[in-house]
C-alpha positions as CSV (number, residue, x, y, z in Angstrom):
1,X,149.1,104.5,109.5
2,X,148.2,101.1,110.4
3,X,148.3,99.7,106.8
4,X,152.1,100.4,106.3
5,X,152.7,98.1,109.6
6,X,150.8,95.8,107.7
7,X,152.3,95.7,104.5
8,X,155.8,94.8,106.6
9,X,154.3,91.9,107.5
10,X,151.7,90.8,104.7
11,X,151.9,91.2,101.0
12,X,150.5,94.3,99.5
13,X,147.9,93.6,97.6
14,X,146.1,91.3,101.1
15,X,146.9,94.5,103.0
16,X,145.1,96.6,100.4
17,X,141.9,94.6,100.2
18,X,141.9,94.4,104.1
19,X,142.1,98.2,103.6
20,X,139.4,98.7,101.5
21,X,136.6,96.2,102.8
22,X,137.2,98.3,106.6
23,X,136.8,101.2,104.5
24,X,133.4,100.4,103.1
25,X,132.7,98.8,106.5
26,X,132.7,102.0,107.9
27,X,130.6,103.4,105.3
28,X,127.9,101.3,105.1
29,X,128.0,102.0,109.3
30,X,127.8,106.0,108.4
31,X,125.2,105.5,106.3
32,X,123.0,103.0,108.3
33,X,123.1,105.6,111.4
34,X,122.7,108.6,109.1
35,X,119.6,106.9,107.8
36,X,118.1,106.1,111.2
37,X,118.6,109.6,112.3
38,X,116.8,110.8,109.4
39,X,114.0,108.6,110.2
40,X,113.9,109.2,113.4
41,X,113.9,113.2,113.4
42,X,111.3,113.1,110.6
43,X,107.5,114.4,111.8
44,X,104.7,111.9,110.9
45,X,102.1,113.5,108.2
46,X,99.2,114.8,110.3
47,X,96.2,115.7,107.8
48,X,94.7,119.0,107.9
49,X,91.2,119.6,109.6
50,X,88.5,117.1,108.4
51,X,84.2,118.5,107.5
52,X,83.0,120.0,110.4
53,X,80.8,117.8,112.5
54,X,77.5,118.3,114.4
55,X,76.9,118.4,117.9
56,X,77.3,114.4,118.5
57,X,80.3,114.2,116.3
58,X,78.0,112.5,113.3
59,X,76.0,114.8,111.8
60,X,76.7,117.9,109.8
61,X,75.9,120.9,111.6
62,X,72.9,122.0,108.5
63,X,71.2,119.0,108.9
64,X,71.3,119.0,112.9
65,X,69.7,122.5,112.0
66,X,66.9,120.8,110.2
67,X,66.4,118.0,113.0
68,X,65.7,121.1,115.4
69,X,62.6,122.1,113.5
């Protein structure tokens, strides 16, 4: 692994905390994508069918009944 050619070189505990802040680097990268993903595959809410309209799209079709006569 990478980190023991490290520690040769640098002290331990620098190599460690290099370690560990690519670590969560890579996490907080996981979890970014896996969230826009998410978001992106999710369906937008589309509400059910409204009151039935009249024949001009305005009026309810009893009282277009009632204009009729």
């Amino acid at each position: 692994m990478a980190s023991s050619l490290v520690i040769r070189h640098v002290a331990l505990v620098p190599t460690m905390i290099g370690l560990a802040a690519v670590l969560s680097a890579g996490t907080v990268l996981a979890v970014v994508t896996s969230l826009r993903g998410a978001a992106a595959t999710r369906r937008p809410h589309v509400p059910g069918p409204g009151p039935r309209v009249g024949v001009r799209g305005l009026t309810p079709p009893r009282e277009v009944a009632s204009l009729r006569g």
